[in-house]
C-alpha positions as CSV (number, residue, x, y, z in Angstrom):
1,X,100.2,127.3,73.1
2,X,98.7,127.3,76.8
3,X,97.7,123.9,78.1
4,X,95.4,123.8,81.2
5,X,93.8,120.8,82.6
6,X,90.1,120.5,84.0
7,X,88.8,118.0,86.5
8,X,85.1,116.7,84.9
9,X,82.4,115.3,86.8
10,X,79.7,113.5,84.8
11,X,76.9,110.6,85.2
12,X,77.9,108.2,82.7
13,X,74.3,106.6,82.2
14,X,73.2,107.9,79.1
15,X,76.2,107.8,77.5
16,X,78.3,105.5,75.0
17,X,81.4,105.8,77.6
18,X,84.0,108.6,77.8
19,X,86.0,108.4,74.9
20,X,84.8,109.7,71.0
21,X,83.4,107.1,69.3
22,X,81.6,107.5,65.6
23,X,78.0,108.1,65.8
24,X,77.8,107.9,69.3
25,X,77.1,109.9,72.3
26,X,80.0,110.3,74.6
27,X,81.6,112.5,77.3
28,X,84.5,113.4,75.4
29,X,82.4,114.3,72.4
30,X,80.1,116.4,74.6
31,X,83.1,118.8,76.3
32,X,85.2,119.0,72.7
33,X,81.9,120.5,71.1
34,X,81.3,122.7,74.2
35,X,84.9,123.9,74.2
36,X,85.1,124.6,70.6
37,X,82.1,126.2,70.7
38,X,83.3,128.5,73.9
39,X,86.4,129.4,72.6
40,X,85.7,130.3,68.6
41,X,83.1,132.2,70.1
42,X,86.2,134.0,71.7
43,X,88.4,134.2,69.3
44,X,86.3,134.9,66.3
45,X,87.1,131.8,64.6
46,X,83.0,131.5,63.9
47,X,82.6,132.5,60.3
48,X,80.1,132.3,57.9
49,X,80.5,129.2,55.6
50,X,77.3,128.4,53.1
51,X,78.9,124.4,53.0
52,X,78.6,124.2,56.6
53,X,76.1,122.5,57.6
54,X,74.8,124.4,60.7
55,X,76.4,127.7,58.2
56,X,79.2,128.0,61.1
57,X,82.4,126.7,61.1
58,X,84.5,126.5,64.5
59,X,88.0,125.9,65.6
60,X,88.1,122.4,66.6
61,X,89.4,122.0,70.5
62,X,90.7,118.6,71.2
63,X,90.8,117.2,74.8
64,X,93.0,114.1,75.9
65,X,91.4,112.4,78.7
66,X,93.6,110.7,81.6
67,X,91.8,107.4,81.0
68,X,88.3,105.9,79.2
69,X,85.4,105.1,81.2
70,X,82.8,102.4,80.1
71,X,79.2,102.6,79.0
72,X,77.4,103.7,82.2
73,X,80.2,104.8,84.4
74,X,80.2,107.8,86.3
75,X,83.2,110.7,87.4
76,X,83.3,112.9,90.1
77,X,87.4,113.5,89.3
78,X,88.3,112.7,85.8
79,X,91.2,115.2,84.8
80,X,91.2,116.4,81.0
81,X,93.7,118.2,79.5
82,X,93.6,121.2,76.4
83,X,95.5,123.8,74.4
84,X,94.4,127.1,74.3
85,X,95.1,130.3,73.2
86,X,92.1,132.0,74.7
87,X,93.4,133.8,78.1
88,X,91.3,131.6,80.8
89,X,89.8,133.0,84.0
90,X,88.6,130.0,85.9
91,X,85.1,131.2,87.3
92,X,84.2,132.4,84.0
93,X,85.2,130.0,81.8
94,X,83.6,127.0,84.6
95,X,80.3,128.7,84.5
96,X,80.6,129.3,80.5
97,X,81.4,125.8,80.0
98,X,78.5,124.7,82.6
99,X,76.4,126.4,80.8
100,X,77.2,124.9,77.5
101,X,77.3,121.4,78.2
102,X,74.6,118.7,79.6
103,X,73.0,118.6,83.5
104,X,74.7,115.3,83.5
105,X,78.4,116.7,82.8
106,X,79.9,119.7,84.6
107,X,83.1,121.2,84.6
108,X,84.5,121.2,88.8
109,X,87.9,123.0,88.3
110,X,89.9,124.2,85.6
111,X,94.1,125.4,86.0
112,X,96.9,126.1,83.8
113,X,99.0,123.4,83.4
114,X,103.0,123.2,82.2
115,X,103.6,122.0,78.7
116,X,104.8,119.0,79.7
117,X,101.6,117.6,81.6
118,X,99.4,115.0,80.0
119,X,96.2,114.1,81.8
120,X,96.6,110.0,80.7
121,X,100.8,109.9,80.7
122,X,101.5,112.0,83.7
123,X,99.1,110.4,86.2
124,X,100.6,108.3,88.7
125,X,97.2,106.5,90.1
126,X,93.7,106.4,90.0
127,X,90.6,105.4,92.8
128,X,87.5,104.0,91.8
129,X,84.1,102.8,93.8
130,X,81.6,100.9,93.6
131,X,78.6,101.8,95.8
132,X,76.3,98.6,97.0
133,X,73.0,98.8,98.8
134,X,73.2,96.0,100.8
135,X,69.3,95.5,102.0
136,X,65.9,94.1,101.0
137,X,64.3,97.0,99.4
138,X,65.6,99.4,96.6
139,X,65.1,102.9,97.7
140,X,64.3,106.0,95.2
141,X,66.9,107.4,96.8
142,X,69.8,105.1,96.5
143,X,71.1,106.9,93.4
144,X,74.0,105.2,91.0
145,X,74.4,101.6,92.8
146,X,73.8,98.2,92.8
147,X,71.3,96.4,95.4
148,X,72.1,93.0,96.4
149,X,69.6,91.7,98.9
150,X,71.6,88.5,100.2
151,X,73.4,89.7,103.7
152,X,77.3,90.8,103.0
153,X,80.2,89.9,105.3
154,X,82.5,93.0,105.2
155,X,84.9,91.2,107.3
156,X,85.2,88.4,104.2
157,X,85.1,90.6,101.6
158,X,88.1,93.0,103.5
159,X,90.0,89.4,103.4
160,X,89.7,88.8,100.3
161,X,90.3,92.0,98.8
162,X,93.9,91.9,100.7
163,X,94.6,89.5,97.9
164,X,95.0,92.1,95.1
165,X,97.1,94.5,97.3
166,X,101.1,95.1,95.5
167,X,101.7,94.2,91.8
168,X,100.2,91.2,89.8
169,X,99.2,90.1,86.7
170,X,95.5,90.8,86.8
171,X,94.6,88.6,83.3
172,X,92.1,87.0,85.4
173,X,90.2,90.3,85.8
174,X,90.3,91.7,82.4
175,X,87.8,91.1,79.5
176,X,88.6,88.9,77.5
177,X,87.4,91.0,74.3
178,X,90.0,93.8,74.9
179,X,93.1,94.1,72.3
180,X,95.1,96.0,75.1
181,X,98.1,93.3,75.7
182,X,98.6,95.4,79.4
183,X,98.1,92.6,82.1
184,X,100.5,94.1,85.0
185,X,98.8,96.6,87.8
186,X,99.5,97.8,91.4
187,X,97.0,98.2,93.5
188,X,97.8,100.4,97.0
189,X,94.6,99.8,98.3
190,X,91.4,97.7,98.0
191,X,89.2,98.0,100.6
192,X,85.0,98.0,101.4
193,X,83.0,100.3,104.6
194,X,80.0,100.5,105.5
195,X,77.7,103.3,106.1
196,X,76.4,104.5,110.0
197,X,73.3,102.9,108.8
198,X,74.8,99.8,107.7
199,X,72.8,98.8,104.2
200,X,75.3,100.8,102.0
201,X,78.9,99.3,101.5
202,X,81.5,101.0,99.8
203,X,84.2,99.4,97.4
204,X,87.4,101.7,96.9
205,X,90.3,100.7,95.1
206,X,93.4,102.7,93.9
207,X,96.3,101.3,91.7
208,X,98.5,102.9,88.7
209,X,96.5,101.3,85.9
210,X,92.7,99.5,85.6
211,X,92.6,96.7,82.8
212,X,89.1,97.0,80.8
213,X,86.5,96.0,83.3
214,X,89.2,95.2,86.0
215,X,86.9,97.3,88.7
216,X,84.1,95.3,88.2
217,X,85.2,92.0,87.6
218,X,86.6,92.8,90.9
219,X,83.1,93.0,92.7
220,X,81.5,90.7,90.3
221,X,84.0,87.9,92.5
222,X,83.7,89.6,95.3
223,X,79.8,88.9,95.3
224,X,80.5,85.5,94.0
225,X,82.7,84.5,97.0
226,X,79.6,85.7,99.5
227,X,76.7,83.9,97.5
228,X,78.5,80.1,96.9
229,X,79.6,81.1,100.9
230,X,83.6,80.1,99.6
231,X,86.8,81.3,101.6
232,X,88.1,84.5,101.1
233,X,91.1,82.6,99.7
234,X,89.3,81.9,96.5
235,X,90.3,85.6,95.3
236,X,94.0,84.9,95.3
237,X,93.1,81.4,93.2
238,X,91.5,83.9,91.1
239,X,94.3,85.9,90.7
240,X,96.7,83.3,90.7
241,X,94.7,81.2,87.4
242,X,95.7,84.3,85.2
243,X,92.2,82.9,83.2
244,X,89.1,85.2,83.3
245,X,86.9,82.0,83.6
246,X,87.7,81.5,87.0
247,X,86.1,85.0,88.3
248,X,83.3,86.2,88.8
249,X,80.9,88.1,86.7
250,X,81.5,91.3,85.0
251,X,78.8,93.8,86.7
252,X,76.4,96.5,86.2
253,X,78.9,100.0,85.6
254,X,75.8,102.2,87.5
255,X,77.3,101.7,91.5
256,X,81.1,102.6,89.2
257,X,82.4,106.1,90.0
258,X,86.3,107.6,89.0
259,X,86.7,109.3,92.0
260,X,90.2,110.9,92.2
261,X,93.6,110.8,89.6
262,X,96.5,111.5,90.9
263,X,99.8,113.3,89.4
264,X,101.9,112.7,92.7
265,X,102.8,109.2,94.3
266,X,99.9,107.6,95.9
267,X,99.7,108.2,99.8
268,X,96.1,106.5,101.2
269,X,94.6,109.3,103.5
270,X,92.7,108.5,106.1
């Protein structure tokens, strides 16, 4: 059966996460109903069944995801893979499934795929950020991020952020309510800008793997570091204690977007 893969964009707030969860409201539960619904309507599979509770019974389209998101986290490049047997024209089938699904989830890109691709399995990296409005005064328009009114030094944040760069045992950064054994990540890049106007600063960081929470435990000791005014050294102690006691907090997802996921080796662009 064809498999093609979709990049999703969505705004995590009002959602239980990405992946299905019973009873809950979720991303992935969102786009399987929409595609089912899509591509029965295709295929014919719709058919009158009195034990149905809606009296229509579909044909059940799965998608596998190339990571979860938390509660509250947003996408602007999570890749989702699918099988298919209905024949897909992208601009079609984009503004079919836009029109099925939420305003807060949309559908960017959709491709054919070969069977051996797996949106999770095949990726070779991912970037996140996390957007901070660095300034006295929330804004209406500051959108999906956190405000933090105490003055940031991006110079010590850059400094300790080189810290997590190469591979390590990131324990230190992962919740400590997650089953997942995984404790090993590389990161190629962790870095923070600032925009022209200089009250937003911008958190990006790109590795193979995230650890649950890992992104922003991150910050969470990042913003720690600035307010008790301690070195920039005290990251790598962080790291280095393999104990997530010694970090800092575990922050709000809202300023959290999935930006990219990459299926080639990571190269940082300028």
């Amino acid at each position: 059966m064809p498999k093609y893969s979709m990049i999703v964009e969505y705004i995590g707030t009002n959602y239980s996460g990405s992946q299905v969860q019973p009873e809950a409201k979720t991303i992935q539960s969102e786009l399987n109903k929409a595609l089912s619904t899509l591509i029965s309507k295709y295929d014919g599979s719709a058919v009158e069944d009195t034990n149905c509770c809606d009296r229509h019974c579909f044909k059940t389209v799965k998608t596998i995801f190339s990571g979860r998101t938390d509660a509250g986290v947003h996408s602007k490049g999570q890749v989702v893979h699918f099988e298919s047997d209905m024949p897909i024209v992208a601009s079609r089938f984009i503004n079919s499934m836009n029109g099925l699904l939420p305003d807060d989830i949309s559908v960017k890109s959709v491709k054919q795929v070969e069977d051996t691709f797996h949106a999770q399995l095949s990726a070779k990296y991912r970037v996140y950020q996390y957007k901070i409005v660095n300034r006295q005064q929330r804004s209406a328009w500051d959108g999906h991020s956190l405000l933090i009114r105490e003055p940031l030094d991006l110079e010590r944040m850059n400094k300790a952020l080189g810290y997590l760069i190469g591979e390590h045992d990131f324990t230190s950064f992962k919740s400590s309510g997650t089953q997942n054994p995984a404790k090993y990540c590389v990161v190629y890049k962790a870095h923070c800008t600032k925009s022209k106007e200089g009250d937003v600063i911008t958190f990006e960081i790109a590795a193979n793997r995230f650890l649950y929470n890992m992104v922003r435990t991150i910050v969470g000791t990042l913003l720690l570091i600035e307010h008790k005014k301690l070195e920039p050294e005290f990251m790598k102690y962080v790291l280095d204690a393999k104990d997530r006691t010694k970090a800092g907090a575990t922050i709000s997802p809202d300023g959290l977007t999935l930006m990219e996921v990459g299926y080639e080796p990571y190269s940082e662009r300028s």
